[in-house]
DRENMAR-960311 format. One line per field, with one value per residue (C-alpha): y, z, x negated; residue number from 1. Coordinates in steps of 0.5 Angstrom, whole numbers, plus 500, padded with zeros to 3 digits. Example, Ala and Ser with C-alpha at 12.3 -4.5 7.8 and 13.67 -1.06 7.14 Angstrom:
2
yy = (491,498)
zz = (516,514)
xx = (475,473)
n = (1,2)
This chain:
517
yy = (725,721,725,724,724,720,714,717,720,714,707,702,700,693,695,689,687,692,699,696,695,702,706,703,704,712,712,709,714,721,717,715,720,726,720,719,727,728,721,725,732,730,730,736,739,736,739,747,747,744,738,742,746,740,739,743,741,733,738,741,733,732,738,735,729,732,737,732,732,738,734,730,724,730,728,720,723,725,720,715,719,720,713,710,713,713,711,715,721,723,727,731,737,734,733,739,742,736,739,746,744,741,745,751,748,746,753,755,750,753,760,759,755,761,766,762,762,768,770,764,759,764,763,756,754,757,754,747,747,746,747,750,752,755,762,762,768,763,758,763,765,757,756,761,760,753,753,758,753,748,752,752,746,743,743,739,733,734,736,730,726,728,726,719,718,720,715,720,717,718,726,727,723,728,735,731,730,736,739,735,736,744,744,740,743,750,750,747,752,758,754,754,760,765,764,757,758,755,760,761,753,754,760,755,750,756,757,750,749,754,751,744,747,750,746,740,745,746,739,737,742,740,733,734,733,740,742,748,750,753,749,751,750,744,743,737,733,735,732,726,723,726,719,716,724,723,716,717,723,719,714,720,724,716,715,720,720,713,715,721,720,718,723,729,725,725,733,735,731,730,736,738,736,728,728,729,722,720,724,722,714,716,718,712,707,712,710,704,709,711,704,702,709,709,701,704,709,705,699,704,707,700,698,702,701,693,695,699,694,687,682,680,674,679,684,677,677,684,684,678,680,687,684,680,686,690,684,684,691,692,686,686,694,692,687,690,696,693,688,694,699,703,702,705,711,713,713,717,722,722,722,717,719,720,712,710,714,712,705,701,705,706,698,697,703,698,693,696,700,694,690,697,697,690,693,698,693,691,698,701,695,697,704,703,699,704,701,705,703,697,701,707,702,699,705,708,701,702,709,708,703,707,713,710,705,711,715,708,704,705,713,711,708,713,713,706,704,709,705,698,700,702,695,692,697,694,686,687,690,684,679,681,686,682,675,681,683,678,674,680,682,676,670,665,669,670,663,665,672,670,665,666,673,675,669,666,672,675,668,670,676,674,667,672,676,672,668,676,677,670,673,679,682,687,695,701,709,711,711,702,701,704,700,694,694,696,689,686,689,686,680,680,682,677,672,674,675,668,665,670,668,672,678,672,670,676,679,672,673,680,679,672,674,674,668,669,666)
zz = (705,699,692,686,683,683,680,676,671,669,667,672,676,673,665,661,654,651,655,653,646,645,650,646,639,641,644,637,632,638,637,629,627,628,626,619,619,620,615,609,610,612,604,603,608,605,598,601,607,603,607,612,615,616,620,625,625,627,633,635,636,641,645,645,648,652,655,658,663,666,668,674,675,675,670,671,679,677,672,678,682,679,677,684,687,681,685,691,691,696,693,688,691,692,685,683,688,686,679,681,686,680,675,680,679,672,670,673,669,663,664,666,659,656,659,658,651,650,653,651,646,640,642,644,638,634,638,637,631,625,618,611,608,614,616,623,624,621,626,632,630,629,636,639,637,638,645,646,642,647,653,650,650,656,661,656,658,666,661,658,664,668,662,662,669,668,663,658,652,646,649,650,643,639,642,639,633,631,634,629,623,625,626,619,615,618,616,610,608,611,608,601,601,605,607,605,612,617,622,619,621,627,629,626,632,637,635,635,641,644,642,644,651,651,648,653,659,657,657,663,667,663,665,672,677,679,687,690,693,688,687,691,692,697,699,703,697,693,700,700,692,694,693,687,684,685,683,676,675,676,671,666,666,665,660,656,657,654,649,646,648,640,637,642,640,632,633,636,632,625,619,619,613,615,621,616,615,622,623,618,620,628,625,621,628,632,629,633,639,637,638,645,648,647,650,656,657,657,662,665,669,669,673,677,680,680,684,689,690,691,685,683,678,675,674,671,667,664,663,658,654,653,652,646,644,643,640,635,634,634,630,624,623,625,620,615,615,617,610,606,610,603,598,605,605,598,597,604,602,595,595,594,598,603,602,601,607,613,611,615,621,620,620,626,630,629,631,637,638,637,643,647,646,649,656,656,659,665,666,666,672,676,675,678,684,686,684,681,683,679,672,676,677,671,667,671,669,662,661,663,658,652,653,652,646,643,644,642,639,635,633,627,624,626,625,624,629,635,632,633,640,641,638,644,650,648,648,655,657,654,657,664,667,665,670,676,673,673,680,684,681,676,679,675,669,666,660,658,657,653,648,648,649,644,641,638,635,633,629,625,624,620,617,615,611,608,605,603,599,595,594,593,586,586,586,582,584,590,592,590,594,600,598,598,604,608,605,608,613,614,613,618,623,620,622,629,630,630,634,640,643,648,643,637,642,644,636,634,639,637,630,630,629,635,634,635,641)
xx = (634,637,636,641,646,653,655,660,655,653,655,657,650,647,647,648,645,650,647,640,641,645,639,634,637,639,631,629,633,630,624,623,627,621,616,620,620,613,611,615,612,604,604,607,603,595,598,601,595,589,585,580,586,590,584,587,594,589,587,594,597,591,592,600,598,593,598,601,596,599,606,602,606,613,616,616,618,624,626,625,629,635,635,634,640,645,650,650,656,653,646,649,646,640,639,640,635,630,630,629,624,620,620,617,610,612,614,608,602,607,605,598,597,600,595,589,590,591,585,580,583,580,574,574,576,572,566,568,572,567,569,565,571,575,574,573,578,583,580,581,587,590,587,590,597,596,595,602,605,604,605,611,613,611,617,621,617,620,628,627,625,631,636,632,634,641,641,643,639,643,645,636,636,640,638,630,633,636,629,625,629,628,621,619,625,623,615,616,621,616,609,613,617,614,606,603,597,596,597,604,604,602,608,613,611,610,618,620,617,621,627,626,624,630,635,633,634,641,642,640,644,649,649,646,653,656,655,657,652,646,639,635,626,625,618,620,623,616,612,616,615,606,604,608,607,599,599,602,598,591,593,595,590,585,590,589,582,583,588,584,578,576,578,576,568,570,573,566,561,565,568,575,575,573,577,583,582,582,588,592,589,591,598,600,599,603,608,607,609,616,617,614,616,623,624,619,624,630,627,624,631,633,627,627,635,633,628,632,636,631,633,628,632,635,628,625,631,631,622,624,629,626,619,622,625,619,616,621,622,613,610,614,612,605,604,606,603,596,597,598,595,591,598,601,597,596,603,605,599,598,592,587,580,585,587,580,577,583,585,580,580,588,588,584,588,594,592,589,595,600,596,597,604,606,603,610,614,610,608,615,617,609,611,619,615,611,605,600,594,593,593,590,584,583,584,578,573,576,574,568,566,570,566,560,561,564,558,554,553,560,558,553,560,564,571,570,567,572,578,574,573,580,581,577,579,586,584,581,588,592,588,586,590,597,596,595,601,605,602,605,611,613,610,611,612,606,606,613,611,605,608,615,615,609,605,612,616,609,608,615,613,607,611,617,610,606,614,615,609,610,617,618,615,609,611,608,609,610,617,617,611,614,621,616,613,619,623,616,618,625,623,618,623,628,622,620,628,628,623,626,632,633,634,637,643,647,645,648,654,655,657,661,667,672,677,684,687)
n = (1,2,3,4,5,6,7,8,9,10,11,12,13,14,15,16,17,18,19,20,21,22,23,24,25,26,27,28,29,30,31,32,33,34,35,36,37,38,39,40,41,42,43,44,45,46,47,48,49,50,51,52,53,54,55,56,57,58,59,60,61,62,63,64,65,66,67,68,69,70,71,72,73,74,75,76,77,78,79,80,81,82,83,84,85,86,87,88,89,90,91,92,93,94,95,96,97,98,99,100,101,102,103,104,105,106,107,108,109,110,111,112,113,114,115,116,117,118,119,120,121,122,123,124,125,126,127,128,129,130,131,132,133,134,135,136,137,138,139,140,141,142,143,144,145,146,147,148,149,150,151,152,153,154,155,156,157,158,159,160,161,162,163,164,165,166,167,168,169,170,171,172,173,174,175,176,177,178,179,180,181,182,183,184,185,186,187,188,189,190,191,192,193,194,195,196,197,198,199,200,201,202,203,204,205,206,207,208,209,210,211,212,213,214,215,216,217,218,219,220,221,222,223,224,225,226,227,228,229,230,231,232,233,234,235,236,237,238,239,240,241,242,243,244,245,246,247,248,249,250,251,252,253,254,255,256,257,258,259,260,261,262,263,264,265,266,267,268,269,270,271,272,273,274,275,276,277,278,279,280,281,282,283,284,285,286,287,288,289,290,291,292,293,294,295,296,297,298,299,300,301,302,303,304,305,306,307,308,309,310,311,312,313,314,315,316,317,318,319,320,321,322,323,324,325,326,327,328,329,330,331,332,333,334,335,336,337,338,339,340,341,342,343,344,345,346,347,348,349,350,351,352,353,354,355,356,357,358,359,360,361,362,363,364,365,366,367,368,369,370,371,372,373,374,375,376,377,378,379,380,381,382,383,384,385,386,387,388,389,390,391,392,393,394,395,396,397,398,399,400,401,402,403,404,405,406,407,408,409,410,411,412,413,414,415,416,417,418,419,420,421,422,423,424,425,426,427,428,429,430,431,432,433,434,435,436,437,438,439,440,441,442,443,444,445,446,447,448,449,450,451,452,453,454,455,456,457,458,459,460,461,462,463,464,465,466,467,468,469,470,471,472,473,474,475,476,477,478,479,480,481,482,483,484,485,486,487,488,489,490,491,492,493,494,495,496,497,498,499,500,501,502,503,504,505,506,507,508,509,510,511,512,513,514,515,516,517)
């Protein structure tokens, strides 16, 4: 049977540039907003905290991105789902009973999250965590804390799927704003006002979490089209989605093993004090994917109905305009922030032993991050073919090389040396996985790809730069370094605006002027 829901919960089918253009902007503001948030309160957070304890809040990120091991390919199912058949009238029902098929095994790995940290995320933490100034009970207690706060987010991730499917971005988008705004707001608030620990931290992300896992709940019922009947479990439609599920859980779990694997090396092998620095480094590049992933989670759905319906022109339209599109919007933060990655970090963090210590790794985890970021696009249009194997594949080859460099020969350089070897695994990705790709499901496509859709826009992005930086006077204090390096920023993006047509064309169309009749 045929899930999903009816037309009239979305736009007409075959979005055009405006709907993309308005799903990325909402998926931008729900992604930026938090990272702009956290950018902000990281300085506050050091100076009430104290770097050895904002240690801890580096291990509470990994155990977020970790997490999401847990969702198996789930969430990624129901987003899939619900946008394959988004205008079929005739499986209202059946999409209810899909997310309530769902969010059974969900529920279920949340609980268990729970409950294992109950009983052993103290004593775990405190064997693996190390610090000379931390107290091992203060370790414990934040270990036990932070993995409850996890389990309570972790069936957000299937709500927000959902409303991605509908093609619900701006109401997802709100609900994470105002999540974020509350989640930083509040801890500052308790840190400042009430108890400046790092356990009275981590109850605050324990609360937010609750809130954001609730808050997407309510929204995606709200969105989901009304049936008479109840939802109910349905084990046949968990059977027929097994293969898609297990192929996008397998690249998960390689993913994350790529993704985090430097940072559980450095965790186990560095202080807390010094990998500080590498969080506050890794904090820095992630702004990169509060860019890449609310593009992915535009085309995604998109995608995913153009290949339902066998269009391949229209799909070959649609991966160029939202590669130049990611281009414009990525390369421009990324050079920017890689020329002044030490002003950036003293400025953000106040600290200058901090900037010292972060800005090269920082750098290097740019530049590895940007190359990981251009992957998005191909990924989303492999993932609404089905076609897991591919990145399931070469994740597997790439995990087995990462581990071993990061072990040796780049553990004598530390974090340094992990970034560098981010740099590589990600080159790798770029330059050989990209022509399979594009020989399967873009044939024909691949050169315009690398030139027109990231050569040249990257090219404006660094032209505009470096005619930024002979332009625009030298800054001091932090507010007006800041200010400086955005206006970089603006005309690195005015730069690379220019050398893509197919975002420059219907941005020009836009704002012409209507002529009268």
């Amino acid at each position: 049977m045929t899930t999903g829901v009816p037309g009239d919960v979305l736009p007409p089918s075959g979005p055009g540039r405006s709907h993309l253009q308005l799903a990325v902007t909402a998926n931008l503001i729900g992604r930026g907003w938090p990272v702009l948030l956290g950018f902000v309160a990281v300085r506050f957070y050091i100076d009430l905290l104290g770097k050895p304890a904002y240690g801890l809040v580096g291990t509470y990120i990994v155990l977020l991105a970790l997490c999401t091991l847990l969702d198996m390919g789930l969430g990624a199912t129901l987003t899939r789902q619900l946008a394959r058949v988004a205008q079929d009238r005739a499986a209202a029902a059946a999409s209810r009973s899909l997310v309530r098929t769902l969010e059974v095994p969900y529920w279920g790995m949340a609980a268990l999250l729970a409950l294992a940290s109950l009983v052993a995320a103290g004593p775990v933490a405190a064997a693996w965590l190390h610090s000379d100034v931390v107290p091992v009970e203060t370790i414990r207690s934040a270990g036990l804390l932070m993995g409850l706060a996890v389990a309570a987010q972790l069936p957000s991730a299937l709500y927000q799927g959902g409303l991605l499917g509908l093609q619900r971005q701006v109401l997802l988008n709100g609900v994470l704003v105002a999540v974020a705004t509350i989640r930083v707001a509040g801890t500052l608030y308790v840190l400042s006002f009430v108890s400046p620990t790092i356990e009275a931290f981590f109850l605050c992300q324990l609360g937010a979490s609750v809130v954001q896992t609730l808050g997407t709940c309510v929204a995606l019922r709200g969105a989901l089209p009304r049936d008479a009947d109840p939802p109910r479990f349905n084990a046949a439609l968990l059977r027929s989605n097994l293969r898609f599920v297990g192929g996008v859980a397998g690249i998960t779990v390689v993913s994350l093993a790529l993704t985090q694997a430097d940072k559980v090396v450095l965790n186990g092998r560095l202080s807390l004090e010094v990998f500080a620095y590498y969080t506050v480094a890794s904090q820095m590049a992630g702004v990169l994917g509060s860019i890449a992933q609310p593009v992915f989670t535009a085309v995604f759905p998109r995608f995913s109905e153009l290949a339902a319906t066998g269009d391949p022109p229209a799909e070959a339209r649609e991966y160029h305009r939202a590669s130049q599109l990611l281009s414009v919007l990525l390369f421009p933060v990324v050079v920017a922030l890689a020329w002044h990655s030490h002003d950036v970090l003293l400025a953000w963090s106040g600290h200058r032993d901090v900037a010292d210590n972060a800005y090269l790794p920082a750098t290097l985890l740019l530049v590895g991050g940007a190359l990981n970021a251009v992957m998005h696009v191909p990924y989303a249009m492999m993932l609404a073919h089905a076609w897991t194997k591919l990145p399931l594949v070469t994740n597997l080859i790439a995990v087995s090389v990462l581990v071993p460099l990061l072990v040796w020969p780049a553990a004598p350089y530390g974090t340094i040396g992990a970034a560098a070897v981010w740099v590589l695994l990600n080159a790798g990705y770029v330059l050989l996985v990209i022509p399979v790709f594009h020989t399967r499901l873009v044939p024909g496509e691949k050169v315009r790809w690398y030139v027109h859709d990231l050569l040249l826009p990257l090219v404006g992005a660094v032209g505009g730069a470096a005619l930024a930086e002979v332009t625009i006077p030298g800054a001091a204090g932090s507010a007006r370094v800041l200010a400086r390096v955005a206006a970089v920023g603006v005309v690195a993006g005015l730069g690379a605006l220019a050398m893509a047509p197919e975002v420059r064309r219907p941005l020009v169309s836009f704002l012409r002027p209507a002529r009268p009749n």
